[in-house]
N, C-alpha and C positions, 0 to 999 in steps of 0.2 A: 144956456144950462137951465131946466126947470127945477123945482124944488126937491121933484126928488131924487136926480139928482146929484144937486147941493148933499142933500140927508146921508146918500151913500159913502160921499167922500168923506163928510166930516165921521163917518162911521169907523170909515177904513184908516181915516188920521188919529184918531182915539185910538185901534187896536196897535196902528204902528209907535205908537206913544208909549202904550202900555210895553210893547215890547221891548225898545229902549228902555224902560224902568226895569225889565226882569219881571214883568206880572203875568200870569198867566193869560195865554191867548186861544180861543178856537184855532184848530191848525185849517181850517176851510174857512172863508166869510162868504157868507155869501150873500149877496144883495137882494134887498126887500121889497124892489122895483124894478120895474125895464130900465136898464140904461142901455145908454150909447157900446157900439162894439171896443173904442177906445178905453171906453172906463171898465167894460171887463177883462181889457187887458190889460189895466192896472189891477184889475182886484186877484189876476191871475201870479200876478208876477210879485203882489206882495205875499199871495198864497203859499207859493213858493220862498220868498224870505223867509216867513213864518217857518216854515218846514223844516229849511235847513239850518237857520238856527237852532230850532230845537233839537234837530238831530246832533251837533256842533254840541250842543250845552251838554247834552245827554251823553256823549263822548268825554267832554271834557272832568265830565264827576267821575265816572269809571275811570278816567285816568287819574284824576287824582286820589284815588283809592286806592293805585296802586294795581289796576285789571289791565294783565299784557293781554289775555285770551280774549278778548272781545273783539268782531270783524269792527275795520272804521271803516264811515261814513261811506255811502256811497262815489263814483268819481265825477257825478255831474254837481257835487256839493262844493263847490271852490273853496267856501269861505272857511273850510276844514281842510284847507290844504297842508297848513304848520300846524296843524295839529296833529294829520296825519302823520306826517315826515317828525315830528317830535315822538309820538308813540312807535313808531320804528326804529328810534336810533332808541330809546329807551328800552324798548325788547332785546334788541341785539347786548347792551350793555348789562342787561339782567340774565340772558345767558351766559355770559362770557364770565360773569359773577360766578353761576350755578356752577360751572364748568372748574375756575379756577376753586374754588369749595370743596369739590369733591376731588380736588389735585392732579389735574388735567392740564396740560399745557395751551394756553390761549394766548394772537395775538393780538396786540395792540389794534384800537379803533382808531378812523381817522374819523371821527364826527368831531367838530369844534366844540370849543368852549372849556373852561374849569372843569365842568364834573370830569366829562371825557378824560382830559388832562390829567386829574387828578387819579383813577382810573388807570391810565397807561405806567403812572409814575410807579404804580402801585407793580405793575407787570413786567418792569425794569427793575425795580428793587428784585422781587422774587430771581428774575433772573443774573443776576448779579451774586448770587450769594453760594458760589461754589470757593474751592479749594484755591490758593492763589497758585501761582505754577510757575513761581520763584524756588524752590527746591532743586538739590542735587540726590535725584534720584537713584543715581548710581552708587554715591557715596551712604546715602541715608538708609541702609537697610531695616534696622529697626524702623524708621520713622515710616516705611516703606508697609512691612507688618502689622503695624497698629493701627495704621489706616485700612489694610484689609478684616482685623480684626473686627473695626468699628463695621465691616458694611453685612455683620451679621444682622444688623436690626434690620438692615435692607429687606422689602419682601422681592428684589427683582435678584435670580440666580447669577452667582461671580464665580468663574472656574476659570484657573490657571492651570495648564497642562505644559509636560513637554512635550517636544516632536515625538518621542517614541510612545504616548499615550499615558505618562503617570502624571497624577493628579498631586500638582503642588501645593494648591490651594486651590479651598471652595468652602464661601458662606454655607453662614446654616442654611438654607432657602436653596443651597444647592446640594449638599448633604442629605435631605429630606427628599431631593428628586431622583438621586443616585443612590440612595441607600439600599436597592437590591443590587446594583453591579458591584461586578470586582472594582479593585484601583486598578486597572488596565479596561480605559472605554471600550478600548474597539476589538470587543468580540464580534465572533461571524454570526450572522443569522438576526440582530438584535433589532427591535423594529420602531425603536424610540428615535422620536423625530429630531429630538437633542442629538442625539448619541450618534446618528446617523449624519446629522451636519457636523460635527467634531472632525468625523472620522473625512468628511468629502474635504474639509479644511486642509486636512494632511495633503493632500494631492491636488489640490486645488492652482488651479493656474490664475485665478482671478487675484488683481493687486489689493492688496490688503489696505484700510480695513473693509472688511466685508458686513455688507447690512443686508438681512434678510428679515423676511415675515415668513412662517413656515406654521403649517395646519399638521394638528396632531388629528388623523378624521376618525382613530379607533377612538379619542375621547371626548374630542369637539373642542379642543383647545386650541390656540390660536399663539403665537409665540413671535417677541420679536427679537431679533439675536445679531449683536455688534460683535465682530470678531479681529483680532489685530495682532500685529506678532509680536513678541514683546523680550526682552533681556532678562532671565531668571535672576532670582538670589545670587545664585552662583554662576551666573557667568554664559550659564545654556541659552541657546535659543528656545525660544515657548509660543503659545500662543495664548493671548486672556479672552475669554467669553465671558457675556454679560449678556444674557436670556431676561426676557420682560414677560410675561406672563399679561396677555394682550386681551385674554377673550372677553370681556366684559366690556373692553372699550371696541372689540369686533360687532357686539350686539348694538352696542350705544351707534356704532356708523352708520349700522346696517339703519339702525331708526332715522337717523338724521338723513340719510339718504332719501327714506322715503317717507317723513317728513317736507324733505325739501319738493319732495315730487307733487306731492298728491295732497291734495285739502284734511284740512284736519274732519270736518262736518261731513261732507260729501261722500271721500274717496275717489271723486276725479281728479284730473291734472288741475295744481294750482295755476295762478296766473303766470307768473314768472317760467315756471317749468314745460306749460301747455304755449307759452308765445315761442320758446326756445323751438318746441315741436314746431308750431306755425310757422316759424320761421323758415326751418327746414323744408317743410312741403311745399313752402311758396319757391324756394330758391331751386326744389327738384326739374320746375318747370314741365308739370305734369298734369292729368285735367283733374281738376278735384271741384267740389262743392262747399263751403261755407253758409250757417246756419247759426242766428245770431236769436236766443230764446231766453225772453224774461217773464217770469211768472208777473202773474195780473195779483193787484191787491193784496200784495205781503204788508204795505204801511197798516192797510185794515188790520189784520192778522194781528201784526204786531201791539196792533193800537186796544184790538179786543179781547182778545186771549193772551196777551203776554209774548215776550221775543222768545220764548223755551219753545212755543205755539210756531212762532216764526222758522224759528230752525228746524225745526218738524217736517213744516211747508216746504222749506228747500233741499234739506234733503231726501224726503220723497220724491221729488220733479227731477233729483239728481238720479238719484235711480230708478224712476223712470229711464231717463234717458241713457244711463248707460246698460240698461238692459239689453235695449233694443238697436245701438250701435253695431259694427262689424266689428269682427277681432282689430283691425289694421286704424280703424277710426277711433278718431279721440276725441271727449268731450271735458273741456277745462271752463272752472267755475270763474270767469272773468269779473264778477265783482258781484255785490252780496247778491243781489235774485235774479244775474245775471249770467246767463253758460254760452258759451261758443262750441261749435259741433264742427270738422273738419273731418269731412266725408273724402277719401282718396279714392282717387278712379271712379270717378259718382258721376252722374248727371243730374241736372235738376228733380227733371223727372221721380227718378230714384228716389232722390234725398227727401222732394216733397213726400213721397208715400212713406218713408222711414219717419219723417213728422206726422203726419195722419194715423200711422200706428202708436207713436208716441200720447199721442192726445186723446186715442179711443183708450191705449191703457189706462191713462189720468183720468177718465170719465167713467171706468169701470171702478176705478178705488174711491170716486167720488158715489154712486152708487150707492157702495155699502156703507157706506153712513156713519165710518167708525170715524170721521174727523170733522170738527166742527163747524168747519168753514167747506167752501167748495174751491179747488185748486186747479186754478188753468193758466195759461200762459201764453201771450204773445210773438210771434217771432217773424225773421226773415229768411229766404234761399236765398244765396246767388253761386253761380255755378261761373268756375275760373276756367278757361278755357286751356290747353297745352299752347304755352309761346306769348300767354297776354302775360304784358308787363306792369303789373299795378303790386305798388307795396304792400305788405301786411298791415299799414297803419289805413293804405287807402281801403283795403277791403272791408277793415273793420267798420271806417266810415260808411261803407256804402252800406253795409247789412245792415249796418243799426239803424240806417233813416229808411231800409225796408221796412224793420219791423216797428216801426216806428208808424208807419201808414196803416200796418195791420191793429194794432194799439188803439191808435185816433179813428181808423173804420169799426172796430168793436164797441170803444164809446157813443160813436154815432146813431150807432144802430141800437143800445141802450138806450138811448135819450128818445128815440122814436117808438121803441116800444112801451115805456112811461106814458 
């Protein structure tokens, strides 16, 4: 080993010192002299520690701030693995909060530990705190009306009818829905979506009780309605409805659905939702095409302009690329500056020239000048034949160490034009 180097190492043992201490570090070192190819793959690989710790540390302050919205770490960062999986069960546990907040029914998680625990106890009490159902019902008729009396605060509609259509009882919340009909529901012609399940109750051959969701579509209301036959005051056979007035948790599904679909940044298929898709197409046994593309230099981006700069970057690349997809193809953001493209009934061929237009459109937004870095990206083909059997985990491998060679050939050809 000559002097210098000796001077490298002791360079590169100072910055990883400094590290262990928490002191600020160049996130690149780079060496001041020729060395050996060994010692630049040590100085590669502490470049790399640097990196991901930092990215790690930078995680971990937004988490303890309290930031669910923030993407974690990339997946080749290990050393953020539990930090990961901690910011995911603590998301899930802050919605499940939001949700029960806003008096929603939520259930229990199975993530370990006290909070969790304590959490759950929290959504057993809640549910525990009904009516006990030790009572003689039959006997208790007062105690029987005081209780319907009470479910006037109720906003969900309570109507007791008998067989022939009169209205024994009905909270206020159902008084207020029925107050243009007669006390006799089932007129002809009436187009109310209540009024019209009442009446299908009467003749209904289904065994009671009955659960329906039913769409009012002249007003856009959404309704959920329990229906059960029941013994009147006096002795009659009846039937009690309890109508729930649903549309606002219709809207909230509808989000959470797609939500769960689709990237919040992007609007392509998220991970989870676009592997469920992969999954499918690989099990079709059909010929299709995979396309594994990572933008080049988002660290910079991020490092010079700010992560708001960052997210800019990626969702432009994103819509680039779902511009120029087919209607039947899907492109899922696989991890932060990472997308997966499953091209169906594709050949290489094909797929290549749908990347080549992808890249002349990014060259053309690079162009006009309105962004302050330049945005391009790396990637792989490979093309799945009808009848080859390789998993979705193996495909992913195989693209990625594709575009993984087109990557390390663009750096090369960098270094040669320097």
């Amino acid at each position: 080993m000559n002097d210098g180097e000796r001077a490298e190492i002791n360079k590169l043992t100072d910055s990883l010192n400094r590290v262990l201490l928490s002191k600020p570090v160049d996130s690149i070192l780079q060496p001041d002299a020729e060395i050996s190819s060994e010692l630049a793959d040590l100085f590669a690989a502490a470049n790399a520690l640097i990196e991901n710790l930092a990215e790690m540390n930078r995680f971990a302050a937004r988490l303890c701030k309290g930031d669910m919205e923030m993407d974690p770490p990339g997946r080749r960062n290990f050393l953020s693995a539990y930090l990961k999986e901690l910011h995911m069960q603590l998301s899930g546990l802050s919605w499940s909060m939001e949700q029960l907040a806003a008096g929603h029914v939520v259930s229990k998680l199975a993530y370990k530990g006290k909070l969790f625990a304590s959490f759950n106890g929290i959504v057993d009490k809640i549910s525990s705190l009904s009516f006990g159902a030790d009572w003689d019902w039959s006997a208790n008729s007062w105690r029987y009306h005081q209780l319907m009396s009470a479910m006037n605060d109720l906003r969900i509609m309570i109507i007791e009818v008998s067989e022939d259509g009169e209205i024994i009882y009905a909270n206020k919340a159902a008084k207020n829905h029925l107050a243009r009909y007669d006390k006799s529901l089932y007129d002809d012609g009436c187009e109310d979506v209540i009024i019209q399940h009442f009446s299908e109750c009467m003749e209904c051959a289904e065994e009671f009780p009955i659960f329906r969701e039913v769409h009012d579509n002249k007003h856009s209301f959404w309704y959920k309605i329990t229906s059960d036959r029941v013994s009147l005051v006096d002795g009659r056979p009846g039937i009690l409805h309890m109508i729930d007035d649903i549309s606002e948790w219709k809207k909230h599904e509808s989000t959470l659905k797609k939500t769960a679909t689709y990237d919040a940044l992007t609007g392509v298929y998220n991970r989870k939702a676009g592997m469920q898709s992969f999954d499918e197409i690989v099990l079709s046994d059909s010929e299709f095409c995979v396309a594994f593309v990572d933008i080049d230099g988002l660290k910079m981006i991020n490092d010079s302009f700010g992560h708001g700069a960052g997210d800019i970057a990626i969702k432009t690349v994103a819509e680039v690329l779902s511009s120029l997809v087919r209607g039947d193809d899907i492109v899922i953001r696989y991890g932060g500056d990472e997308f997966i493209i499953v091209f169906r009934n594709c050949s290489r061929d094909e797929a290549v020239k749908v990347i080549g237009r992808m890249q002349k459109k990014l060259n053309n937004i690079n162009c006009q000048g309105e962004l302050p870095y330049i945005l391009a990206f790396s990637h792989g083909v490979l093309e799945i034949p009808s009848g080859k059997t390789m998993s979705r985990d193996e495909i992913i491998d195989r693209i990625d160490g594709i575009m993984y060679e087109d990557k390390k050939q663009k750096k090369a050809r960098l270094l040669q034009e320097k």
